[in-house]
C-alpha positions in Angstrom: 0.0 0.0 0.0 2.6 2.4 0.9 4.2 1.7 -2.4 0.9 2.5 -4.3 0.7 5.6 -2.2 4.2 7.0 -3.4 3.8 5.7 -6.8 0.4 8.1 -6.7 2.3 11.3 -5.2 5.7 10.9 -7.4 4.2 10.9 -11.0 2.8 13.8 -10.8 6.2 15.4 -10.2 7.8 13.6 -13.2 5.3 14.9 -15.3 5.7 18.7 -14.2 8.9 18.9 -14.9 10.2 22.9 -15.7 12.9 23.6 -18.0 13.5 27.5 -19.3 12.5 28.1 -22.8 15.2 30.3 -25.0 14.4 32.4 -27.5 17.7 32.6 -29.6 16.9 35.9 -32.1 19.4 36.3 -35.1 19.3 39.8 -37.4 19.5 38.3 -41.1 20.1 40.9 -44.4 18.0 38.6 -47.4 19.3 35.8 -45.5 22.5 36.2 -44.4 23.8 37.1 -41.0 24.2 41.0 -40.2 26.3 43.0 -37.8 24.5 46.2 -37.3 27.1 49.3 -38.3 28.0 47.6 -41.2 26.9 48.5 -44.8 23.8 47.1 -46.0 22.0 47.5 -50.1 18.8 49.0 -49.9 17.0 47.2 -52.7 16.1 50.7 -54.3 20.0 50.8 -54.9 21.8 53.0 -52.4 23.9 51.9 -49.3 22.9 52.2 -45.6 24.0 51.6 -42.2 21.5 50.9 -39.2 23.4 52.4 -35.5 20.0 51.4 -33.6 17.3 48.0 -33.6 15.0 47.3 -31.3 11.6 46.6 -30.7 8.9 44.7 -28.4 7.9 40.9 -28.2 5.3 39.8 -26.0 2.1 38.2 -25.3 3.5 34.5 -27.0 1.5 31.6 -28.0 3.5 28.3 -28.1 2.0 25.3 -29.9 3.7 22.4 -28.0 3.8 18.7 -27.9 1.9 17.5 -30.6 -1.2 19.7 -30.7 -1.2 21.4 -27.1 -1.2 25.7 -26.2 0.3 27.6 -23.9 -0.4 31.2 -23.5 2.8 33.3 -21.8 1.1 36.9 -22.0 2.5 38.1 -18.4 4.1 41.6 -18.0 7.2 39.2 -17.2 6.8 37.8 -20.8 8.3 40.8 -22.7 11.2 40.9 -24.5 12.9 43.9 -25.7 15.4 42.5 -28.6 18.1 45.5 -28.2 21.6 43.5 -29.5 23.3 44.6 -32.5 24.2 40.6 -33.2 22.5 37.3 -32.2 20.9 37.3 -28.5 19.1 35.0 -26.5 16.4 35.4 -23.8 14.1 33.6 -21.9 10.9 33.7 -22.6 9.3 31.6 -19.6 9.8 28.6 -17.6 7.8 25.9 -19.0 6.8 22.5 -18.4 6.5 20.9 -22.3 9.6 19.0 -24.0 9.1 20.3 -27.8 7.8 23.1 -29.9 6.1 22.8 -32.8 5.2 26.7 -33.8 5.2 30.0 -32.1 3.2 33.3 -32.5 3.8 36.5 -30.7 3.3 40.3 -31.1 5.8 43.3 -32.1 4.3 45.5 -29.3 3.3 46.1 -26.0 -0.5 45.4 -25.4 -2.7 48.3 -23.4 -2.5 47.7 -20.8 0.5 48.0 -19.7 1.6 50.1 -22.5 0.5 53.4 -20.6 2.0 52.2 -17.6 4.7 53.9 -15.6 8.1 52.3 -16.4 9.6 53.8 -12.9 7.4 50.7 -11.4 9.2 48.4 -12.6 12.7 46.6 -11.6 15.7 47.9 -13.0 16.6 44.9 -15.7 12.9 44.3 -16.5 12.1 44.8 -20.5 9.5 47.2 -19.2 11.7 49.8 -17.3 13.2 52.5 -18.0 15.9 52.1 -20.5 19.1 53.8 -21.9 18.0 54.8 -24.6 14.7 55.8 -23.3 12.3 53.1 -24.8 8.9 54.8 -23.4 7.5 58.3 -24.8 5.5 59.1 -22.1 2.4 57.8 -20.3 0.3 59.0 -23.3 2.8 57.6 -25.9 3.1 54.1 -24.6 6.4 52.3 -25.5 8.5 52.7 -28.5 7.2 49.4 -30.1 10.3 49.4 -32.7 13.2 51.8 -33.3 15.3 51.8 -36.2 18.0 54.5 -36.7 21.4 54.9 -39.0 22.0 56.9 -41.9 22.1 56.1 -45.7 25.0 57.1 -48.8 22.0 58.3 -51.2 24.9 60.1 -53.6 27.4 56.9 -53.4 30.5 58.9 -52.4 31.3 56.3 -49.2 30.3 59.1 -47.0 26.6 58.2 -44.7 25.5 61.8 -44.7 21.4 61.1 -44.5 19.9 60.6 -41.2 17.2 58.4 -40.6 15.4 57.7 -36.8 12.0 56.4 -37.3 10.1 54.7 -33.7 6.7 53.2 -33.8 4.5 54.4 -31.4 1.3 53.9 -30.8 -1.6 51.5 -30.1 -3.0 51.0 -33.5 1.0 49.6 -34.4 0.6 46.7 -32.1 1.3 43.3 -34.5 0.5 39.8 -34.4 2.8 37.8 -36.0 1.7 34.8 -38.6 2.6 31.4 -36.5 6.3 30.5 -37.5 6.1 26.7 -37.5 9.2 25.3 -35.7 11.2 21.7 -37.0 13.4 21.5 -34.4 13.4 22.7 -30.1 16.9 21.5 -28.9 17.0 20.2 -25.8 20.1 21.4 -24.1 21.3 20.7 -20.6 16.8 20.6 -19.9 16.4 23.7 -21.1 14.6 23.8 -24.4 15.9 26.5 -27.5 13.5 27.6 -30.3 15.8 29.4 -33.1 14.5 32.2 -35.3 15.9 34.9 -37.9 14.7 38.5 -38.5 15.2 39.4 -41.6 16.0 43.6 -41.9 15.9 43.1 -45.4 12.5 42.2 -45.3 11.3 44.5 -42.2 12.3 48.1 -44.2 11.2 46.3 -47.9 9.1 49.6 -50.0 10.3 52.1 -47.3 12.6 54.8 -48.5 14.9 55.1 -45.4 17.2 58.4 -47.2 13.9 60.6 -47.1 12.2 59.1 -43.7 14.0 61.6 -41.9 13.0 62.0 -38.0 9.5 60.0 -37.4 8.3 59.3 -34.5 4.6 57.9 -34.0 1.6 55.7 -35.8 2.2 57.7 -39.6 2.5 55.7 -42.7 6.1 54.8 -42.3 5.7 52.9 -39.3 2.0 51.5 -40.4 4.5 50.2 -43.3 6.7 48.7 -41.6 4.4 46.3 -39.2 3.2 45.5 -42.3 5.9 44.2 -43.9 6.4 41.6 -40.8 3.8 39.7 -42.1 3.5 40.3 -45.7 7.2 39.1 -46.2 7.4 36.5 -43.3 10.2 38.6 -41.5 10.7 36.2 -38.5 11.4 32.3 -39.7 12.9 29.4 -38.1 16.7 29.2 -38.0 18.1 25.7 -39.1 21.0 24.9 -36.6 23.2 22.2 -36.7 21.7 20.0 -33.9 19.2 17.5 -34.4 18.6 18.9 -38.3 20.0 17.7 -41.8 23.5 18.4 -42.7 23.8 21.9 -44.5 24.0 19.7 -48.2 20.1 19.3 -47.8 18.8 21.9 -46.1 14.9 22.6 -45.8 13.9 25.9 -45.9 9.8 26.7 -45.2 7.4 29.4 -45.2 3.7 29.6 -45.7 1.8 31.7 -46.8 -1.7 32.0 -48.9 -2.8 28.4 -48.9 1.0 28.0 -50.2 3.8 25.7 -48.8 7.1 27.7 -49.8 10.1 25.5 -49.7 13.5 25.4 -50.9 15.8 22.0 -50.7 20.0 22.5 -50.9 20.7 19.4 -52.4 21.7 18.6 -56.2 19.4 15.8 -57.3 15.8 16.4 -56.8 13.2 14.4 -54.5 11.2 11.4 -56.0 8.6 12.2 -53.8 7.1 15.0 -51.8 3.9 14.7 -49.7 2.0 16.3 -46.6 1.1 13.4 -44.2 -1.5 14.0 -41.0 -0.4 13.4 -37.8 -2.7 9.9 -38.0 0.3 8.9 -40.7 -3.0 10.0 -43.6 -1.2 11.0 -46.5 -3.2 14.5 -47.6 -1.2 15.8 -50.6 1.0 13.7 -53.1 2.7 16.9 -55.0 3.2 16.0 -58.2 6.4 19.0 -59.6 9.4 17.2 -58.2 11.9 20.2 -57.4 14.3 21.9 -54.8 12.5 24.7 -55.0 8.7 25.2 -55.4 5.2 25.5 -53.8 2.7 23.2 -53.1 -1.1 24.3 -52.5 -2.6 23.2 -49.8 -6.6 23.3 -48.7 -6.8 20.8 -45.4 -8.0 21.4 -41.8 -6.1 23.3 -39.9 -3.5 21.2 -37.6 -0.2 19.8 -37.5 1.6 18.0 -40.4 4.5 16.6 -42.0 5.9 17.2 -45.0 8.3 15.5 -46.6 11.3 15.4 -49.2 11.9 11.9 -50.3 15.3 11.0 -52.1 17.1 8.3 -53.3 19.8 8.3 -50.8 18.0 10.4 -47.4 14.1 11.4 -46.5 14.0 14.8 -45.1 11.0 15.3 -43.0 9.4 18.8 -40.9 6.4 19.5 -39.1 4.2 21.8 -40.1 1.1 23.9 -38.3 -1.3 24.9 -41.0 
């Protein structure tokens, strides 16, 4: 009896178990890892450097474990990405083993975007912050800031200023779920890995005649925009746990559209979209590295997968 009695207290223990789960954020420029101060193509042709990037993540829902949701919307929650390389930060401490997509907002929700920063803890994402982050109770939080100066004549020399921060209730972003292939488990903590891409973020805006803007105008409507419309934040493919670099799976979605791109030379022999039941829902018939493939099913979790002669590359998928 005593033994039943343990066994009856114990499990539910095992089962809680917490581990902290990283965020690991990495700035990308069309794909390809940045330093901020260096000198970056704007795609309407003239070269730029950004001095200053930051902006708000908060109020996170994780898709976890094979169909489960957690909601991590505490003050606590916030993140304020502020490195001018890769940086990690910990989101929560959670008690689920994998990840299989992610959504958040670029923001802080009212409230407590009209709070008083003073109340909270120096270190907090929400405090007061050098440089000052928060315009005021009226203003709210800065939800992004993105400064630096652009060569618009090509002489070498960064002589036009740009220093455009988004503020404003209205600016507050959800973000399209980024579907996750691989959480590493490392030492019990668990590590989701996404890029930013600034190419992406500032595509259409005109950063050499943005001048000083500061608020909800069209520049900044513009730029929330774009996080969505070009699928700014996407998973990261690290070495751990994921195919070697020579077939690398790249994914986005968007549209009723899978968008995928396959490094490897010979092409699949198969690609299909299997339920998590094993159901196979889509046999795609153009056989290539690169592609789409339409898609009209029931929302839920998938797989889709690259079938070669010599390896079958495989990712899960929340549509």
């Amino acid at each position: 009896m005593k033994k039943l009695l343990l066994l009856f207290f114990v499990a539910p223990l095992i089962g809680l178990a917490q581990s902290d789960l990283n965020l690991h954020l990495y700035p990308v420029f069309n794909g390809t890892d940045v330093a901020f101060n260096s000198t970056l193509t704007h795609s309407m042709g003239y070269d730029f450097q950004i001095t200053r990037f930051q902006y708000y993540m908060g109020d996170f829902d994780v898709h976890h474990d094979g169909g489960q949701t957690t909601t991590l919307n505490s003050n606590d929650n916030y993140l304020l990405v502020n490195k001018a390389s890769s940086a990690d930060y910990i989101v929560d401490n959670v008690a689920f083993t994998s990840v299989d997509s992610i959504e958040f907002k670029i923001g802080v929700n009212d409230p407590p975007n009209h709070d008083d920063p003073s109340l909270y803890p120096n270190g907090h994402p929400l405090a007061m912050q050098n440089p000052d982050m928060h315009w005021g109770w009226a203003g709210g939080y800065r939800f992004f800031v993105i400064e630096g100066a652009c060569d618009v004549d090509g002489n070498g020399s960064f002589e036009t200023g740009f220093e455009i921060h988004a503020i404003g209730d209205e600016l507050l972003t959800l973000v399209s779920p980024v579907n996750i292939s691989n959480s590493e488990v490392d030492g019990g903590d668990l590590n989701v890995y996404l890029n930013y891409d600034l190419a992406d973020w500032i595509d259409q805006i005109d950063l050499s005649t943005a001048g000083v803007a500061h608020g909800e105008g069209t520049v900044h409507v513009d730029f929330m925009a774009n996080i969505n419309t070009n699928t700014v934040f996407s998973e990261r493919i690290t070495s751990v746990g994921i195919a070697p670099v020579e077939s690398q799976l790249n994914l986005r979605i968007s549209d009723n559209l899978i968008n995928y791109t396959v490094i490897k030379e010979q092409a699949p022999l198969r690609i299909t979209l299997t339920s998590m039941e094993g159901k196979t829902v889509i046999d795609h018939s153009v056989l290539t590295n690169t592609g789409t493939i339409p898609f009209d099913v029931p929302k839920g979790i998938y797989i889709v997968n690259f079938l070669y002669q010599d390896q079958l590359i495989s990712r899960k998928i929340v549509l």
